[in-house]
N, C-alpha and C positions, 0 to 999 in steps of 0.2 A: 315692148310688153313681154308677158311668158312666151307666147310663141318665139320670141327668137332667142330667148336664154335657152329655152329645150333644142333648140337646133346647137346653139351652142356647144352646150352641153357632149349631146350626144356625138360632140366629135365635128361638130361643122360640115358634113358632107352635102353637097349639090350646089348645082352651079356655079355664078358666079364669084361667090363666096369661096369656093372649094378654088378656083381660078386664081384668086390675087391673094390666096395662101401659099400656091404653089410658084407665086412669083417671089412673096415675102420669103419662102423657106430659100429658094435661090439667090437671094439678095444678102440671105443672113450668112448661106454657106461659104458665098464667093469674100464676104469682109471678114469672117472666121480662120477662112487659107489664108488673106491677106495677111492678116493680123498674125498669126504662127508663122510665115514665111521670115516677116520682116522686123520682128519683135526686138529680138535680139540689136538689130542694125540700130534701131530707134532710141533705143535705151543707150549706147553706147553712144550716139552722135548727141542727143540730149545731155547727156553727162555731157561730153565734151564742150556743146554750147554755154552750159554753167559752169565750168569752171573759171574762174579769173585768175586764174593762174599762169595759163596758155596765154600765147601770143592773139592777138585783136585777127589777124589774116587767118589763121585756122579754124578758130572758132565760127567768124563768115564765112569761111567755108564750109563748116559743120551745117550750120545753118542752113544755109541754101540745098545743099543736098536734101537735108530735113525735108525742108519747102518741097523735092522736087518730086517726094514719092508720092504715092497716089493717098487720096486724106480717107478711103475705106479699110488702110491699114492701118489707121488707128482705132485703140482701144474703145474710146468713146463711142464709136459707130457701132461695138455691137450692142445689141438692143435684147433681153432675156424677154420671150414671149413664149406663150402657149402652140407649142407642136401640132397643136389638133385642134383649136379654136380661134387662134391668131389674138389672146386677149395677152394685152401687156400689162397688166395689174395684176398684183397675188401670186406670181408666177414661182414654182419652187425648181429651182436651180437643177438640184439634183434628177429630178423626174420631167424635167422642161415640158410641166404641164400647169396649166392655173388650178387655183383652187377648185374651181367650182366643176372644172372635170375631172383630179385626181379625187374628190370625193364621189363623183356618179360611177367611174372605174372601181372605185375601193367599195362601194354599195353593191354592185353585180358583182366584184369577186373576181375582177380582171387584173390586179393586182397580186405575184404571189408574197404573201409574207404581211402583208398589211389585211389589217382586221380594226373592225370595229371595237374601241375602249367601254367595257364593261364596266 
């Protein structure tokens, strides 16, 4: 109901809610390092797996290397959600906040530079 969009809303704080956000935001951090550490290494051994040019022995080997990194550096696991609500619908990238809090921030005037369209 409304009572917990207003919690939402205003930022999600208390208890256990405020809890398994700060595990979510640890969870996102630690696959976000992954992901920048070994970016590079993934894209390069992938290519290599696609090529059919390369000899059959290299390529399995590409492969398996692939295989042997950890599966939170890849791409796919990160997940774009709300910084301060945990909501992962509507979420705008640049402000890593959903809709429905980037408007209640942009309403109080906790944003600088964004205003209401007259």
């Amino acid at each position: 109901g409304g009572r917990r969009r207003r919690r939402a809303m205003s930022g999600g704080i208390g208890g256990a809610h405020c809890y398994r956000l700060q595990i979510k935001h640890g969870r996102d951090f630690y696959r976000r390092k992954l992901f920048a550490k070994y970016e590079v290494e993934r894209k390069v051994l992938k290519s290599i797996t696609q090529n059919q040019t390369l000899p059959l022995p290299v390529r399995v080997a590409a492969t398996e290397r692939l295989a042997s990194y950890d599966n939170n550096s890849c791409f796919s696991r990160i997940h774009n959600y709300c910084i301060f609500s945990g909501r992962t619908r509507a979420v705008y990238t640049e402000f890593r906040m959903s809709r429905l809090v980037f408007r209640d921030f942009a309403q109080r005037g906790l944003l600088d530079g964004i205003k209401k369209k007259k």
